[in-house]
BATORTOR-85921 format. One record per residue: x, y, z of N, C-alpha, C, O in turn. Coordinates in steps of 0.05 Angstrom, whole numbers, padded with zeros to 5 digits, m for minus. Each point is the difference from the previous one (the first is absolute). Layout:
N
<pt n_u="X" n_v="Y" n_w="Z" ca_u="X" ca_v="Y" ca_w="Z" c_u="X" c_v="Y" c_w="Z" o_u="X" o_v="Y" o_w="Z"/>
...
***
This chain:
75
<pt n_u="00017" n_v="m00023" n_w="00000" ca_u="m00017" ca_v="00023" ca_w="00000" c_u="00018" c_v="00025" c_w="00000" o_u="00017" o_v="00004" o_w="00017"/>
<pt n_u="m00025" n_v="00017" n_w="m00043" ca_u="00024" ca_v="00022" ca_w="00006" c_u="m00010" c_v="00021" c_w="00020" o_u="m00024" o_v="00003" o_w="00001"/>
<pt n_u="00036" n_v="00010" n_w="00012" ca_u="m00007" ca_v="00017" ca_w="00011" c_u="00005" c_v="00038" c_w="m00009" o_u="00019" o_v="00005" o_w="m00014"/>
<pt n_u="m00031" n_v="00011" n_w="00020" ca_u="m00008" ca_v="00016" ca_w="m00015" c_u="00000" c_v="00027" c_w="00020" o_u="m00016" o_v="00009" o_w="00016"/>
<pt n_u="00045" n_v="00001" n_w="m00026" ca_u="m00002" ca_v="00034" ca_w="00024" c_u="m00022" c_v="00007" c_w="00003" o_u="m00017" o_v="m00016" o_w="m00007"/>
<pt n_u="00009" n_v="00037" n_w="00018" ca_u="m00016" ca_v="00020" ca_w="00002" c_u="00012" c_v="00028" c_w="00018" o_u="00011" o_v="m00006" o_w="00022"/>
<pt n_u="m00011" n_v="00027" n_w="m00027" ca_u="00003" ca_v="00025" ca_w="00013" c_u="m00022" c_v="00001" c_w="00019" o_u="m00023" o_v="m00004" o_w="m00007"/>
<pt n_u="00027" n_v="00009" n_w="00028" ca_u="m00024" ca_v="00015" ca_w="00018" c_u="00014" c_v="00022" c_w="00020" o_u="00022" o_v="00001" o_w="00012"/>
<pt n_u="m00043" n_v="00017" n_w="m00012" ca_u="m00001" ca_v="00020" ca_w="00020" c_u="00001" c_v="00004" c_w="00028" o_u="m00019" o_v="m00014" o_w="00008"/>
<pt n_u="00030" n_v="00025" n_w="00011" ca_u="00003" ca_v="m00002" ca_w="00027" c_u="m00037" c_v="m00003" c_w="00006" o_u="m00008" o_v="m00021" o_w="00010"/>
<pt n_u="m00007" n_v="00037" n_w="m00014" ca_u="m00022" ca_v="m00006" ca_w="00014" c_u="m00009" c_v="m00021" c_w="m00022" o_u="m00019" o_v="00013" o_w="m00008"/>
<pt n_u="00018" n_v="m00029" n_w="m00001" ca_u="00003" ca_v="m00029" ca_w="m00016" c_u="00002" c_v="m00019" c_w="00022" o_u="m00015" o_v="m00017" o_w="00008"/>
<pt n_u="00044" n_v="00024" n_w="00000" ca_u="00021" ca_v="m00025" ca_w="00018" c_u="m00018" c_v="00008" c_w="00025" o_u="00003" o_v="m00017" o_w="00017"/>
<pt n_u="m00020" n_v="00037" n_w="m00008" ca_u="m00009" ca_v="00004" ca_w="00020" c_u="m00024" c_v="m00011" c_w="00003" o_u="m00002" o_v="m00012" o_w="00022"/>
<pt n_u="m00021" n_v="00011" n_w="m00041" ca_u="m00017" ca_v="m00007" ca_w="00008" c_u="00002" c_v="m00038" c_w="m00007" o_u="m00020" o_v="m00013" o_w="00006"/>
<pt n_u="00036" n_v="00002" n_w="m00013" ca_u="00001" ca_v="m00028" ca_w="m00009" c_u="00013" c_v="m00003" c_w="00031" o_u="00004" o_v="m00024" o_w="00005"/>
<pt n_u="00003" n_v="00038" n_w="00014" ca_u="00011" ca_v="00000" ca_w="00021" c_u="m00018" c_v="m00002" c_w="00019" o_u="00001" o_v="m00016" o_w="00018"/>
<pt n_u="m00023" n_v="00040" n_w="m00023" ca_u="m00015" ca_v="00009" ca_w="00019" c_u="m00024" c_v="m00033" c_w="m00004" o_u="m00013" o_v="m00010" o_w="00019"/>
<pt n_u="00014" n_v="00002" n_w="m00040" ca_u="m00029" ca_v="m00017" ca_w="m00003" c_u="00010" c_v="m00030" c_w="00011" o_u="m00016" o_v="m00016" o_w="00008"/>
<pt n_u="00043" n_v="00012" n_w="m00009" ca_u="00015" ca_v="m00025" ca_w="00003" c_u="00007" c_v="m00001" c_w="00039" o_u="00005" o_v="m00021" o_w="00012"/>
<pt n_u="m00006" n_v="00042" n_w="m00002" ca_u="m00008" ca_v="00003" ca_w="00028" c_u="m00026" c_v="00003" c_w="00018" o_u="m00004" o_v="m00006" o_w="00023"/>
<pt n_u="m00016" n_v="00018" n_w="m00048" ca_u="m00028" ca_v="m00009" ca_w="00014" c_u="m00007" c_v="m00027" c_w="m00002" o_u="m00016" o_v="m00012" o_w="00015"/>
<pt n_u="00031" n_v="00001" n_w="m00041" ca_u="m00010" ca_v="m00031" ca_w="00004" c_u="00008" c_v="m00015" c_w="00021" o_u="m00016" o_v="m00015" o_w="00010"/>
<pt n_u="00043" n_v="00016" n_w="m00001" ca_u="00013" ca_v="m00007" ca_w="00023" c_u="m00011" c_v="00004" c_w="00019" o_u="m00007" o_v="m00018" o_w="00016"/>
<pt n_u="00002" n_v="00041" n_w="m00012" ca_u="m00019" ca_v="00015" ca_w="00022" c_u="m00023" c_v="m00017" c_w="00015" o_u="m00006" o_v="m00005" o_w="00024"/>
<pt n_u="m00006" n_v="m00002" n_w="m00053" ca_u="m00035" ca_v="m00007" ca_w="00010" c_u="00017" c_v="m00037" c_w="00000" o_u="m00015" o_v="m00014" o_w="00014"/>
<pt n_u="00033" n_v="00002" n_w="m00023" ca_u="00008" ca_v="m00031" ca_w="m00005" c_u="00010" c_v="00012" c_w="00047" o_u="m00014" o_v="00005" o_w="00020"/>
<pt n_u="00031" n_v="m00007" n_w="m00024" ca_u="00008" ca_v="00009" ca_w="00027" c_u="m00028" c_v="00009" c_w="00030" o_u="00001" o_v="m00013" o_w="00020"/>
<pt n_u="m00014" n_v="00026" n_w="m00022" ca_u="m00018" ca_v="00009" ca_w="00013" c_u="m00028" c_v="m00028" c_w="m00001" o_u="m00015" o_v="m00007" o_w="00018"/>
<pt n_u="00016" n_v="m00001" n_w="m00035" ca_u="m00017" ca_v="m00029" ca_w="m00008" c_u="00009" c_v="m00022" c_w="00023" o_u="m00018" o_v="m00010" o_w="00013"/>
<pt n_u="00047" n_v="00004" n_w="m00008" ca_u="00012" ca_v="m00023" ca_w="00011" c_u="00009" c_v="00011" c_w="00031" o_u="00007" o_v="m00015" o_w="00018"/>
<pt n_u="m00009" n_v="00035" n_w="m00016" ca_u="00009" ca_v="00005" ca_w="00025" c_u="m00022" c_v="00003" c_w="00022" o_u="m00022" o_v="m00010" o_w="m00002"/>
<pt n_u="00030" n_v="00023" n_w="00023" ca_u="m00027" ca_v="m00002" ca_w="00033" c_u="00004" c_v="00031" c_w="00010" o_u="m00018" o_v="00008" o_w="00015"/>
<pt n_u="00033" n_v="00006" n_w="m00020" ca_u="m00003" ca_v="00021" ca_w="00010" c_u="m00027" c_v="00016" c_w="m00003" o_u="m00005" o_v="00017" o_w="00017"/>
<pt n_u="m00015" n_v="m00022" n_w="m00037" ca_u="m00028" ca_v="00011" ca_w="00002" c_u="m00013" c_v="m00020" c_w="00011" o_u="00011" o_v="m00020" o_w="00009"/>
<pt n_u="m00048" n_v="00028" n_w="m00009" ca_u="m00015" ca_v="m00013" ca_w="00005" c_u="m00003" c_v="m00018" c_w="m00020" o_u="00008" o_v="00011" o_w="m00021"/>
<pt n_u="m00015" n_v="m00036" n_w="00014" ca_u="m00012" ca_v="m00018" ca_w="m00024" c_u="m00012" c_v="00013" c_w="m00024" o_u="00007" o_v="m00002" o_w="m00024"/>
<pt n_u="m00033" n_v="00018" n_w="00035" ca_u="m00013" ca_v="00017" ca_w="m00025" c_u="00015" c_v="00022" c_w="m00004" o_u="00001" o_v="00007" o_w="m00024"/>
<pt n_u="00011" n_v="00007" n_w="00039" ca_u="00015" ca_v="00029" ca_w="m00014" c_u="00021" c_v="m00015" c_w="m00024" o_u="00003" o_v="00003" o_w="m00024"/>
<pt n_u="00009" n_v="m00020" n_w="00043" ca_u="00032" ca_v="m00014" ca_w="m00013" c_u="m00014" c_v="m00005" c_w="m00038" o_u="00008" o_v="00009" o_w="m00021"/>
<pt n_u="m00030" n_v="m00028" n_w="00028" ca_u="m00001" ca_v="m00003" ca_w="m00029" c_u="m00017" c_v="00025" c_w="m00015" o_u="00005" o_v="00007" o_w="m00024"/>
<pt n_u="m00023" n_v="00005" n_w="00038" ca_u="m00006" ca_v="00026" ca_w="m00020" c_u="00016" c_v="00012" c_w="m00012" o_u="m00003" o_v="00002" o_w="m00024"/>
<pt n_u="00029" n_v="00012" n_w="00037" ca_u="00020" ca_v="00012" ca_w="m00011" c_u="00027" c_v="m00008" c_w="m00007" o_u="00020" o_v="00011" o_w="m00006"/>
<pt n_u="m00029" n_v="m00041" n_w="00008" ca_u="00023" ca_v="m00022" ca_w="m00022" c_u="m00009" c_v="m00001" c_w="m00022" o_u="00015" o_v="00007" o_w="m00018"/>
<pt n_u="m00040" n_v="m00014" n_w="00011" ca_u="m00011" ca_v="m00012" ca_w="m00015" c_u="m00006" c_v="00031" c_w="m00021" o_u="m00009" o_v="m00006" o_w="m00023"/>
<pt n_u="00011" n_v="00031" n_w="00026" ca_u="m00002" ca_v="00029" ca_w="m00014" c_u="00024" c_v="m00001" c_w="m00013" o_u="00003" o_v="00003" o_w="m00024"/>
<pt n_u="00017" n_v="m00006" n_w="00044" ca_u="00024" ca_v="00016" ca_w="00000" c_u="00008" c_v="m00026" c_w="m00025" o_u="00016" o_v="00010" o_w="m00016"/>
<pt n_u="m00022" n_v="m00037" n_w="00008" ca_u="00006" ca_v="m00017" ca_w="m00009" c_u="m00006" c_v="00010" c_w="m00033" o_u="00017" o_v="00006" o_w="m00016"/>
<pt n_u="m00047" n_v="m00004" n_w="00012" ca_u="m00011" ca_v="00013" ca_w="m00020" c_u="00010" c_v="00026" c_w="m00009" o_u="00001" o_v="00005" o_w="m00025"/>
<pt n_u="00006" n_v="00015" n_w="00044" ca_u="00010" ca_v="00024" ca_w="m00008" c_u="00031" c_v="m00002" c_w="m00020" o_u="00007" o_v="00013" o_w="m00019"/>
<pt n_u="00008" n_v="m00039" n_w="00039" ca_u="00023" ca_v="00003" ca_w="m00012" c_u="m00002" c_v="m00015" c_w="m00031" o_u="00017" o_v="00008" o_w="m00017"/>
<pt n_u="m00037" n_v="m00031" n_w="00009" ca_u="m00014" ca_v="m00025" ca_w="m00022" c_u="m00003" c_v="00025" c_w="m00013" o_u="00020" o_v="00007" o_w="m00012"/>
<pt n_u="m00038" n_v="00008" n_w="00013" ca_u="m00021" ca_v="00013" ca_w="m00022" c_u="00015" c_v="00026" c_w="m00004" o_u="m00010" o_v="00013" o_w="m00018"/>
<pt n_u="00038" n_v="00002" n_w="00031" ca_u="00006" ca_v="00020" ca_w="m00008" c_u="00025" c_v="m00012" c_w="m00013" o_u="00021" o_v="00014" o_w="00000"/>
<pt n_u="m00022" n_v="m00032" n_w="m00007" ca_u="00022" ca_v="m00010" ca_w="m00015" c_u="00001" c_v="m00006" c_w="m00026" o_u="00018" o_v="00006" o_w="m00015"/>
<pt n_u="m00039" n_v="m00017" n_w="00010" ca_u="m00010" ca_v="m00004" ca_w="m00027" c_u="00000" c_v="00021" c_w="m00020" o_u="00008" o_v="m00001" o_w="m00023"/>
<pt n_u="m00020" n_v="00025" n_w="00037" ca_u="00007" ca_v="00031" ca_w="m00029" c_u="00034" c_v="m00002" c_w="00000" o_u="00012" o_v="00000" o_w="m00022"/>
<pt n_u="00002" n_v="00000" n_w="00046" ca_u="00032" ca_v="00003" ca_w="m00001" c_u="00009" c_v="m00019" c_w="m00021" o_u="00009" o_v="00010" o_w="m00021"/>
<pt n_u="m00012" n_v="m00037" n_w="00023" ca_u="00013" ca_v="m00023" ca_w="m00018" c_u="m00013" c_v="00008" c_w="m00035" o_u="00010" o_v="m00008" o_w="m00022"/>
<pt n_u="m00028" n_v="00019" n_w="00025" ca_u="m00005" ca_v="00003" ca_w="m00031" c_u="00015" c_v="00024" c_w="m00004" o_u="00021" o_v="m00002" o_w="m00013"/>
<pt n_u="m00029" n_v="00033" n_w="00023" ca_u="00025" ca_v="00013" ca_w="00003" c_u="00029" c_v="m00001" c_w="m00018" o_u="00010" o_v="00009" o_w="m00021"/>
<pt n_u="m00004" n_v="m00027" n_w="00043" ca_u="00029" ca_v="m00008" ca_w="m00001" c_u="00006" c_v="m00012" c_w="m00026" o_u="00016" o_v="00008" o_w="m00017"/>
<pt n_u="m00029" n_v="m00025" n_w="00016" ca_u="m00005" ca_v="m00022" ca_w="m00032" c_u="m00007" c_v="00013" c_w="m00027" o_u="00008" o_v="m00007" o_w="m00023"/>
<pt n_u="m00026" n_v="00030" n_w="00029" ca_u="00002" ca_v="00016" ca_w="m00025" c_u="00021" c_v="00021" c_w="m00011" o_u="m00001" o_v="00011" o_w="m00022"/>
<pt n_u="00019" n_v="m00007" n_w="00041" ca_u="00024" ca_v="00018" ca_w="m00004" c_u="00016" c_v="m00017" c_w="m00030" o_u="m00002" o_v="m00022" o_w="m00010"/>
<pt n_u="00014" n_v="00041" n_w="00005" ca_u="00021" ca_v="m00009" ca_w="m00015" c_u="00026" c_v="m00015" c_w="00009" o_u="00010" o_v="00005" o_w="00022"/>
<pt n_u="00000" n_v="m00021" n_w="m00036" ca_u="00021" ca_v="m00011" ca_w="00010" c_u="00023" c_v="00018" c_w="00003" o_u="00002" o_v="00021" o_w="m00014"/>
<pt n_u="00020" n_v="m00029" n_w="00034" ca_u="00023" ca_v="00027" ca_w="00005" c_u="00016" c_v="m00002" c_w="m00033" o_u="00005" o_v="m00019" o_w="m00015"/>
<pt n_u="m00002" n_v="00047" n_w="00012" ca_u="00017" ca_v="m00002" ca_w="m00028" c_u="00039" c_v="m00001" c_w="00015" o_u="00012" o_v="00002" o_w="00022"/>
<pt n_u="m00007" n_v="m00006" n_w="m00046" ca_u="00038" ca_v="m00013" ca_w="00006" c_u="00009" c_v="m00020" c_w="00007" o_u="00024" o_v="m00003" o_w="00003"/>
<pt n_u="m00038" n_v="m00013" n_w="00001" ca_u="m00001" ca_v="m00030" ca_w="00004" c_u="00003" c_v="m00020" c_w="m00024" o_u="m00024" o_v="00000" o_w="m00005"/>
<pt n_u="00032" n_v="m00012" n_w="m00008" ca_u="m00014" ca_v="m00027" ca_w="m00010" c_u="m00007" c_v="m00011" c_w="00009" o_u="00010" o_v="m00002" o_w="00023"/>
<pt n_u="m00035" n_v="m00019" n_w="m00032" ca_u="m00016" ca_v="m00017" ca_w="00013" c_u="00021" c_v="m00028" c_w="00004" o_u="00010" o_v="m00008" o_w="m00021"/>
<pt n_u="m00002" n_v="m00009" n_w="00049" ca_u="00011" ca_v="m00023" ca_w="m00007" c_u="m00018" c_v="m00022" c_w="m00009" o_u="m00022" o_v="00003" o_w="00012"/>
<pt n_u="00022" n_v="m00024" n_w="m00028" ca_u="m00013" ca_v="m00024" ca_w="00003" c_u="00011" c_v="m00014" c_w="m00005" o_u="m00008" o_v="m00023" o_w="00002"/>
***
């Protein structure tokens, strides 16, 4: 499978940052005891979706960019 630069932008690298920590967030807050049972999973189970579903516009995003120029492609 080749793989294929892409350029991205600091607030790019930020929000693939920001959405890859709420997923953690709500995966983390799911398995642990520090809340009650129902809080723990209400705001696992958001924070899970928030990080799922704000990801999806990013990966297309990202995918529709152009490839980095100055490169040759290896295969």
């Amino acid at each position: 499978m080749a793989l294929t630069e892409r350029n991205l932008t600091i607030p790019e690298i930020m929000l693939i940052a920001g959405t890859r920590a709420a997923l953690g967030l709500g995966v983390g807050l799911l398995i642990s005891d520090r809340l009650t049972k129902d809080q723990r999973k209400g705001a696992g189970w958001a924070l899970v979706a928030v990080g799922i579903l704000s990801t999806i516009p990013i990966v297309t995003g990202v995918l529709a960019k152009r490839p980095a120029a100055g490169r040759p492609a290896e295969s």
